[in-house]
C-alpha positions as CSV (number, residue, x, y, z in Angstrom):
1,X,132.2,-88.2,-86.2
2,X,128.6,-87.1,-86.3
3,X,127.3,-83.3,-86.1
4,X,126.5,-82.1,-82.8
5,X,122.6,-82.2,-84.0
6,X,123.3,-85.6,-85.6
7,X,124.3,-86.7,-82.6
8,X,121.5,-85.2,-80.4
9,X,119.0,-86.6,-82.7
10,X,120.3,-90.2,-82.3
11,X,120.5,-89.8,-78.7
12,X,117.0,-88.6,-78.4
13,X,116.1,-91.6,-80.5
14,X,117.8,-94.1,-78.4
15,X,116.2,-92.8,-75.3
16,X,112.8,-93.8,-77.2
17,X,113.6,-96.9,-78.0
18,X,114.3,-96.6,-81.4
19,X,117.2,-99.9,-82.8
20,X,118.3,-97.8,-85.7
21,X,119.3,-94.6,-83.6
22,X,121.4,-97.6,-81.4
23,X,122.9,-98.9,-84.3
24,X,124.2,-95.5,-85.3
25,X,125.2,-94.6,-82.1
26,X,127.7,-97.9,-82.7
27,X,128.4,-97.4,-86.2
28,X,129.8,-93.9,-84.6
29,X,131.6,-95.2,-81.6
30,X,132.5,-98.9,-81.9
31,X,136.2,-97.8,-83.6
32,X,136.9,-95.3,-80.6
33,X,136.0,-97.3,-77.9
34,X,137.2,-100.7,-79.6
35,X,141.1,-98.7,-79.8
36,X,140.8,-97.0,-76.5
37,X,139.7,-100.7,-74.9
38,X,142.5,-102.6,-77.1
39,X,145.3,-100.3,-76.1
40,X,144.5,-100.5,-72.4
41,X,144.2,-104.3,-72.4
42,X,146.5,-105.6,-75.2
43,X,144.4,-108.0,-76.2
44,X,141.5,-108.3,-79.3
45,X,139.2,-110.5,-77.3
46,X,139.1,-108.7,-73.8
47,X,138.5,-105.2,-76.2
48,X,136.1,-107.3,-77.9
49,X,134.0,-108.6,-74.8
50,X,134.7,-105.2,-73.2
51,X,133.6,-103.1,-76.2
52,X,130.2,-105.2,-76.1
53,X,129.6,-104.8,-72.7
54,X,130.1,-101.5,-73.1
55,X,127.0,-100.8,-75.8
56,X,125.1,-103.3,-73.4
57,X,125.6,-100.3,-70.5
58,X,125.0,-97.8,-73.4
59,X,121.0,-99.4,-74.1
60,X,120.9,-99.6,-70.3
61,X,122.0,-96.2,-68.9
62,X,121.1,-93.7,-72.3
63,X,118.1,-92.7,-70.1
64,X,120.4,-91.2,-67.6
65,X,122.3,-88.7,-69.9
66,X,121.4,-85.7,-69.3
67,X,123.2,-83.8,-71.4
68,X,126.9,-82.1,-71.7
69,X,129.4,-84.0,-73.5
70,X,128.4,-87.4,-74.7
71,X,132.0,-88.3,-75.6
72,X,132.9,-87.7,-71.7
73,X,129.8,-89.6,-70.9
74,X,130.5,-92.0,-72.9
75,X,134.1,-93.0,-72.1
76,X,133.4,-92.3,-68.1
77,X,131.4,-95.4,-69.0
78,X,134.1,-97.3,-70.8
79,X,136.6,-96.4,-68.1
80,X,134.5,-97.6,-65.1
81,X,133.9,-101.1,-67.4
82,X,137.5,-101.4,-67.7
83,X,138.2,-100.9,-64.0
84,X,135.9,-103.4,-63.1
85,X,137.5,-105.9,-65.6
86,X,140.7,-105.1,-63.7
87,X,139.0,-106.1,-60.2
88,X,137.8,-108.9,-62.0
89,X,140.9,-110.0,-62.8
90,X,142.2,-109.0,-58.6
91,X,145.2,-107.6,-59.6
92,X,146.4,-105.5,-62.5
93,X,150.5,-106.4,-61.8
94,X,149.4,-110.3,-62.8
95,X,147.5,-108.8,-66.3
96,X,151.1,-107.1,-66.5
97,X,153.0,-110.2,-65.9
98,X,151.0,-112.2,-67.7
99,X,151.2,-110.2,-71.3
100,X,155.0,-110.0,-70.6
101,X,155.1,-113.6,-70.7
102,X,153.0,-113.6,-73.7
103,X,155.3,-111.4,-75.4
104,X,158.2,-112.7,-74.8
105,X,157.4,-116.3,-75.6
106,X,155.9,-115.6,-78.8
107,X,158.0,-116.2,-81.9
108,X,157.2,-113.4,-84.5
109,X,158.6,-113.1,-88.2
110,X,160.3,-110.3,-88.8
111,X,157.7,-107.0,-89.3
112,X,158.0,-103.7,-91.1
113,X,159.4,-100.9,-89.3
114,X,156.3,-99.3,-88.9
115,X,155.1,-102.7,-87.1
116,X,157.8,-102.8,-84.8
117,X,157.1,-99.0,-84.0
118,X,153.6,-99.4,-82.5
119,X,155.0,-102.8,-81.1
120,X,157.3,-100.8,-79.0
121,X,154.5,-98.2,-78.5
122,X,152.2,-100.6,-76.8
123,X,155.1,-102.5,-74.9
124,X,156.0,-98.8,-73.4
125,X,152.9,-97.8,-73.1
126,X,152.4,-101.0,-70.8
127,X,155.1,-99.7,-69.1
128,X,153.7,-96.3,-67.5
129,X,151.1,-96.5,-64.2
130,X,147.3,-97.4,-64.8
131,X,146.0,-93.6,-64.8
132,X,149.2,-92.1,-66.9
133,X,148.3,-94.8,-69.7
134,X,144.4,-94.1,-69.3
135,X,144.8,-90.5,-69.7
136,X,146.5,-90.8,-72.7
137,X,144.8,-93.1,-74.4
138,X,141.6,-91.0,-73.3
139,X,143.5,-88.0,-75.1
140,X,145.0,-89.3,-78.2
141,X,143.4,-92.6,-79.1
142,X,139.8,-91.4,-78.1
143,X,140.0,-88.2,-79.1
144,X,138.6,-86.6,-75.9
145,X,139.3,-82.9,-75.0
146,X,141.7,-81.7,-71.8
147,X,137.9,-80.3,-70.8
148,X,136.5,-83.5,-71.5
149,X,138.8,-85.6,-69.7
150,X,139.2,-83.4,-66.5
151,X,135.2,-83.2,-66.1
152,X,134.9,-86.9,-66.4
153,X,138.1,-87.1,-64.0
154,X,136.2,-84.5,-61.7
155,X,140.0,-82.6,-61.3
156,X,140.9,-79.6,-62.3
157,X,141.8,-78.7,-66.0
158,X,145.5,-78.0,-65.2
159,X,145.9,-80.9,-62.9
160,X,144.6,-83.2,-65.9
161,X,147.1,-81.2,-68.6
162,X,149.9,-81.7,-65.8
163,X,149.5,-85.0,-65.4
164,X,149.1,-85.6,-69.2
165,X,152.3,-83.4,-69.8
166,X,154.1,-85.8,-67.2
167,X,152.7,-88.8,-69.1
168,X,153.8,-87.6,-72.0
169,X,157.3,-87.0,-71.3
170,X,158.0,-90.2,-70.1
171,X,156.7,-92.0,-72.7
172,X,159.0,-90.2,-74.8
173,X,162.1,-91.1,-73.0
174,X,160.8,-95.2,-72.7
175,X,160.4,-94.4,-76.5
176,X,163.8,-93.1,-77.2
């Protein structure tokens, strides 16, 4: 993760122009946003189109940031992509439907325990309502802060940790 002033420098150079600040700016984010993208969707290719899509916007739209945190700006972007992959698609139930069927007819060799751990975690995780699973994966797989997160959600601070907490729990008891 880049200092503060790192980071305001490369900004400042992608708003002129400049390819190297951009490729930083990737080098910085492409792992976030690739894992936040791949555990919404499920799938390497979709995170893959979506992740490039999303620098695409990023060259696009830098000249609108104006400030505040670029991590919130950032994945606002990255949600608002994904949501309109999901209208894309018309309805999110038949993306649901269709990876169950993909899971369940594949024929997998047996996999370390650790393997079949975040196996279960993303087949759970599938599991939970659209805005529980985003709001987690904003918090622990993008790293974002409650502040963060409740700022990009425009809701209230406690209404985000709520709703996380909520989240949470129940992914603990699919877990169990």
């Amino acid at each position: 993760m880049a200092k503060s002033e790192d980071l305001t420098r490369i900004i400042t150079g992608c708003k002129e122009g400049d390819a190297e600040c951009f490729s930083q700016l990737v080098d910085i984010y492409s792992k976030r946003c690739y894992g936040y993208f791949y555990r919404l969707t499920g799938n390497r290719e979709t995170s893959e189109d979506l992740l490039s899509e999303l620098f695409v916007k990023l060259v696009e739209k830098i000249s609108s940031y104006r400030g505040g945190s670029f991590n919130s700006w950032l994945f606002r972007i990255a949600t608002n992509i994904f949501h309109d992959y999901l209208r894309s698609k018309q309805r999110y139930k038949k993306l649901l439907e269709a990876q169950q069927k993909q899971l369940e007819s594949e024929v997998t060799e047996p996999k370390h325990r650790e393997d079949d751990r975040a196996d279960k975690l993303q087949t759970e995780l599938e599991k939970l309502d659209a805005d529980t699973r985003e709001l987690i994966m904003l918090r622990f797989y993008s790293q974002l802060s409650f502040k963060e997160i409740a700022e990009m959600r425009s809701e209230p601070i406690g209404t985000t940790l709520s709703k996380l907490h909520r989240g949470i729990k129940r992914l603990r008891k699919l877990m169990e």
